[in-house]
C-alpha positions in Angstrom: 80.9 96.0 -108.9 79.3 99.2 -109.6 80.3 103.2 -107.7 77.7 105.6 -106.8 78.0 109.1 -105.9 75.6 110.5 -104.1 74.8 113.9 -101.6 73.1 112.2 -99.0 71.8 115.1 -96.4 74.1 117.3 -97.8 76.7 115.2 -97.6 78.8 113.8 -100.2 78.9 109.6 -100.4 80.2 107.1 -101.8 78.4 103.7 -102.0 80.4 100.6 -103.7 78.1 97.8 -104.7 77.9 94.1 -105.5 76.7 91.2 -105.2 77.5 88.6 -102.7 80.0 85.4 -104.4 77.4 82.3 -103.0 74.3 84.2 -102.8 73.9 86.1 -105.9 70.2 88.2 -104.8 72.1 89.6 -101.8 73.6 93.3 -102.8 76.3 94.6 -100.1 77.2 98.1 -99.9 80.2 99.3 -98.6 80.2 103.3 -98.4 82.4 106.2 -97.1 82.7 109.9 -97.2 85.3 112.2 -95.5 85.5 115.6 -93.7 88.5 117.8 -93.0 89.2 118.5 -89.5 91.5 121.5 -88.7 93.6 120.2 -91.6 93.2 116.2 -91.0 90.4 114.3 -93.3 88.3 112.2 -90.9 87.0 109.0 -93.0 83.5 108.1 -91.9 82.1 104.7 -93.6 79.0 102.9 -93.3 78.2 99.0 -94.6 74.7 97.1 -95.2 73.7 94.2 -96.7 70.2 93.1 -98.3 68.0 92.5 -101.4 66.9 96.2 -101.9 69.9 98.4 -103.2 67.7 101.7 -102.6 67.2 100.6 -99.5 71.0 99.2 -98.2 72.6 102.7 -99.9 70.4 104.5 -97.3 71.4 102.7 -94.5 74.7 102.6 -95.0 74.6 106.2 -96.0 72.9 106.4 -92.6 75.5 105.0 -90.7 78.0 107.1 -92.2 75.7 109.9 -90.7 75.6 108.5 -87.3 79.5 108.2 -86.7 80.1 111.8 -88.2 77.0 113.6 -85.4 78.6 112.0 -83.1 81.9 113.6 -84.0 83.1 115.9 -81.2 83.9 118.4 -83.6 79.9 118.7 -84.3 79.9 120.2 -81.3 80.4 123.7 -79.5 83.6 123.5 -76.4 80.5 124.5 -74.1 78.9 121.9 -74.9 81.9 119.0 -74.9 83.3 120.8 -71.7 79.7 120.6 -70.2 79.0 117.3 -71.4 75.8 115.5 -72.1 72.2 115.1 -70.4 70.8 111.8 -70.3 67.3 111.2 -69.5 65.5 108.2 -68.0 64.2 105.2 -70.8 61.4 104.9 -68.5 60.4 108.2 -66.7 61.9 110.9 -69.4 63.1 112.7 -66.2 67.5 114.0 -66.4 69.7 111.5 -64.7 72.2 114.2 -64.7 75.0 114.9 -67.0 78.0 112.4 -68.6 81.4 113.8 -69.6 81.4 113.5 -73.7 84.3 111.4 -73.8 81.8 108.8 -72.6 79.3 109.9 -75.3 80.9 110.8 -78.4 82.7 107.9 -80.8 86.8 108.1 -81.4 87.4 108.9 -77.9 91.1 107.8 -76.3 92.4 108.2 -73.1 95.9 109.2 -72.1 97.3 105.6 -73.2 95.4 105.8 -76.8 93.4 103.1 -76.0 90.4 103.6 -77.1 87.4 104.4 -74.4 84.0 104.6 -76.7 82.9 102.5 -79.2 79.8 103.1 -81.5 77.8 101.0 -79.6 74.3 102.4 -78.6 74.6 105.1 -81.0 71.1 105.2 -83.7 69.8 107.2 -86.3 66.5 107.5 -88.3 64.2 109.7 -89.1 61.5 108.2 -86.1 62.5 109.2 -83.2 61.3 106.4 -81.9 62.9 103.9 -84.1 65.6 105.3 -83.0 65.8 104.8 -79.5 64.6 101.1 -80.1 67.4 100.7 -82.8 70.0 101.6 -80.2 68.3 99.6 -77.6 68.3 96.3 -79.4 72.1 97.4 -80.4 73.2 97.6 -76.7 71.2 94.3 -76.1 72.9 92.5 -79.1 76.4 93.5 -77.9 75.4 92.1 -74.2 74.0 89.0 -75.4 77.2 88.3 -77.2 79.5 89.0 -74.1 77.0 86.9 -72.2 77.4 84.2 -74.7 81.1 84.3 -75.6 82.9 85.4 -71.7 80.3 84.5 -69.5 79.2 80.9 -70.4 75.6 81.7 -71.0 75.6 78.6 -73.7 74.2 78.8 -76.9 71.6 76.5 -78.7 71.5 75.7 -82.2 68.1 76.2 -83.7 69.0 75.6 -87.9 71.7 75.0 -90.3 71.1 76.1 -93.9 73.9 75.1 -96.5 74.4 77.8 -99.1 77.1 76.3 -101.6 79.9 73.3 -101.4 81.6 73.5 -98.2 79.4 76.5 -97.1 76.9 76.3 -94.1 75.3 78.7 -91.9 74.5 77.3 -88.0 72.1 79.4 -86.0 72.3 79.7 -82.7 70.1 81.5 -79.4 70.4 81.7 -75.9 66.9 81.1 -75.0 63.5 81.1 -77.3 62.2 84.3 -75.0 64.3 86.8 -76.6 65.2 87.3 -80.4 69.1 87.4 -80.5 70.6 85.1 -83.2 73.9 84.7 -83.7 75.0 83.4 -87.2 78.5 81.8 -88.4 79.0 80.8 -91.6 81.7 78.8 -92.2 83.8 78.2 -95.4 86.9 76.4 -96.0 87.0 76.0 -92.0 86.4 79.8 -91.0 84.3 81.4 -89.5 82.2 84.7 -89.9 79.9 85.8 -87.4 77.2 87.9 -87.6 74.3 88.5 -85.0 71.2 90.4 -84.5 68.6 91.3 -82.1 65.4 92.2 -83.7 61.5 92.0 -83.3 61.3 88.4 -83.7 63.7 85.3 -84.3 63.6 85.1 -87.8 64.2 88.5 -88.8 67.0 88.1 -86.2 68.4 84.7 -88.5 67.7 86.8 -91.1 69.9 90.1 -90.4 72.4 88.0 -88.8 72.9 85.3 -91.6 73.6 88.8 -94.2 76.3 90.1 -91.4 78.3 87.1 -91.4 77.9 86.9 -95.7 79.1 90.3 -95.5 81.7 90.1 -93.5 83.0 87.2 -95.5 83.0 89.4 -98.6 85.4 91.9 -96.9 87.7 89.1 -96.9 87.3 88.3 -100.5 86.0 90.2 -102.6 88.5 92.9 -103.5 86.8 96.2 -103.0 89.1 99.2 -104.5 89.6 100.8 -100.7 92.4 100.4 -98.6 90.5 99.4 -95.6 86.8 98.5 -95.1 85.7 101.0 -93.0 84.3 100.7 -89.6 85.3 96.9 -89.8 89.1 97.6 -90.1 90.0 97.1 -86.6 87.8 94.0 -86.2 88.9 92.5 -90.1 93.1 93.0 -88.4 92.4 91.3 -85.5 90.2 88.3 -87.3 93.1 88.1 -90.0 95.3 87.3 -86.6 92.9 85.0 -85.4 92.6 82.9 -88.6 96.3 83.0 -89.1 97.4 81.7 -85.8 93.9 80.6 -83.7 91.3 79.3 -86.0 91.3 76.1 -84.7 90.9 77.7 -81.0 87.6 79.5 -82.0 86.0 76.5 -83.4 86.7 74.9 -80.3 85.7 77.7 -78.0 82.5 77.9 -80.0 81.9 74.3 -79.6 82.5 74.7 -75.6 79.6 77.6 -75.8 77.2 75.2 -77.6 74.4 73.5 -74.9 72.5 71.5 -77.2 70.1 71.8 -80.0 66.7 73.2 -79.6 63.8 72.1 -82.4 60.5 73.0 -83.4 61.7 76.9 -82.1 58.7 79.6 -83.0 60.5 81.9 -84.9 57.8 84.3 -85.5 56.7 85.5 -82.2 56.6 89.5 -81.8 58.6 91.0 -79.0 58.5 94.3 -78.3 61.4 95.8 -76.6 60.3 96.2 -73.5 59.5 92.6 -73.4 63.4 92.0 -74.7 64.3 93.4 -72.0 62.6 92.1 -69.3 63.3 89.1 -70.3 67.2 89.5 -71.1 68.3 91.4 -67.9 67.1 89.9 -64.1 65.8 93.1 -62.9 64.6 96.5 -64.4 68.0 98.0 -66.1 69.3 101.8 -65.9 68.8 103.0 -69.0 69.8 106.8 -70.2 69.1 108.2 -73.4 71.6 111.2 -74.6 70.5 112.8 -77.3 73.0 114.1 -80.1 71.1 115.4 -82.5 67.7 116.5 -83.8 67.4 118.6 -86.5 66.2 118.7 -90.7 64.0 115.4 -89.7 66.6 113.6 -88.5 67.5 112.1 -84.7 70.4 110.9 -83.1 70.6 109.4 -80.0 73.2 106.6 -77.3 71.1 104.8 -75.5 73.5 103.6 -72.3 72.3 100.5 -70.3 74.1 100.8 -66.7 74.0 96.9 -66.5 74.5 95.8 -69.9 78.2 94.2 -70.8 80.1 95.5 -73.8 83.0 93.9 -75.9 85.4 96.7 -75.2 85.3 95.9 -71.5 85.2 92.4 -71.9 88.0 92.2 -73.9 90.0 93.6 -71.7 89.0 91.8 -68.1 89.1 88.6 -69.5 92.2 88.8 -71.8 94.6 86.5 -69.5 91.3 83.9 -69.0 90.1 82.9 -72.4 90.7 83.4 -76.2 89.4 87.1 -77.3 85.7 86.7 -79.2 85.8 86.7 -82.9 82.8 89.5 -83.3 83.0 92.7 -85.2 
């Protein structure tokens, strides 16, 4: 395992690498860097996985980025008590302004349950990457709740075995829009990953590294005392595989419709395309944007119709087990 310091955009990171146990050409990066906050550090953390270290300390360093802009205290008390303006995906014209509790990330309400999450949220130095990175986010996170709470059934499309009593299964909703979702399992666990990207196979692709990552911060022994923005999911999947690993496995096997060969998995959709074809009529969709500045932009893209896990979570928590995805 190697530690690199680094200022990334003026800010001080840093990036713990190594490479994954089975697969020994993929490098994960786990990386973090902290602000103090009228007295209180504020960790921020960012995570990637690939075969280009340059390239995964950026993006993780980018995603430690992302969660600190979107920091209320980034922002002026005009501007949180005013809130945000969010402007039409299609039209560009303001569809008015949302409270900044809805925007910003590490946002409670009076209980202390938490109200946003990060989804939506995208940085880059494109604009319009950007926007379409955040789209395909919100998308990913729908497709899942689709899948997982609202019996949209899943097809398996390939299964690749990596190592002795290792093996990845892919599965898709349909073959019209490129969301993958990957689970490899070892030792009779599970570790999900999913993606929605421009085609099927880059989808496989980013999905198959998620769920190799997230299987490293299980065990490999990385000297933090958490792992970052996947604490909270890593808690509640230690409870799941301590109690209810045999209940996944089944719900997953409930989910699965059938198994669908000879997929094309190197058609390129664009996103309006994606979603067209994942949402029955044209969705609401409001861009808020957080930050541009120093050629960097930062953006939540909000879909009015799209599902998320928070939500789901919670409405169907008394009708079936709680989904397994990070």
């Amino acid at each position: 395992m190697k530690r690199v310091e680094l200022i990334f955009y003026g800010v001080p990171i840093v990036s713990f690498i190594y490479n994954h146990p089975s697969i020994s050409n993929l490098i994960i990066v786990d990386s973090t860097a902290a602000i103090t906050i009228d007295k209180k550090t504020e960790a921020f953390h960012g995570h990637s996985e690939g075969y280009d270290e340059e390239k995964c300390i950026k993006i993780s360093s980018f995603e430690i980025l992302e969660r600190m802009l979107s920091h209320e205290c980034f922002f002026s008390p005009e501007r949180l008590s005013k809130g945000f303006e969010g402007r039409c995906y299609y039209s560009g014209l303001s569809v008015g302004f949302t409270p900044a509790s809805n925007i910003l990330i590490r946002q409670f309400d009076k209980d202390g349950k938490r109200i946003t999450s990060a989804n939506g949220l995208a940085i880059h130095e494109d604009r319009d990457c950007a926007i379409v990175n955040a789209l395909f986010e919100v998308i990913e996170r729908h497709l899942l709740c689709e899948a997982w709470y609202y019996e949209k059934g899943l097809y398996l499309i390939d299964t690749e075995y990596i190592a002795h009593n290792q093996v990845i299964n892919y599965y898709i909703i349909n073959e019209s829009i490129p969301f993958v979702i990957a689970c490899f399992i070892c030792d009779e666990r599970v570790y999900f990953g999913s993606s929605v990207r421009s085609s099927i196979n880059e989808a496989m692709e980013k999905s198959k590294a998620e769920s190799l990552h997230l299987y490293c911060n299980f065990c490999v022994n990385i000297p933090r005392a958490d792992h970052g923005n996947n604490n909270e999911s890593l808690l509640k999947l230690n409870r799941i595989f301590d109690f209810e690993s045999s209940k996944i496995l089944l719900e997953l096997d409930k989910k699965i419709r059938g198994t669908k060969n000879n997929v094309d998995r190197h058609i390129d959709f664009n996103a309006n395309t994606i979603l067209e074809n994942t949402f029955s009529s044209k969705p609401n969709i409001s861009i808020y944007d957080l930050f541009d500045n120093e050629g960097l932009y930062l953006c939540r893209v909000r879909i009015a119709e799209a599902e998320d896990k928070l939500s789901c979570r919670r409405k169907f928590s008394r009708f079936t087990i709680e989904d397994p995805f990070c």
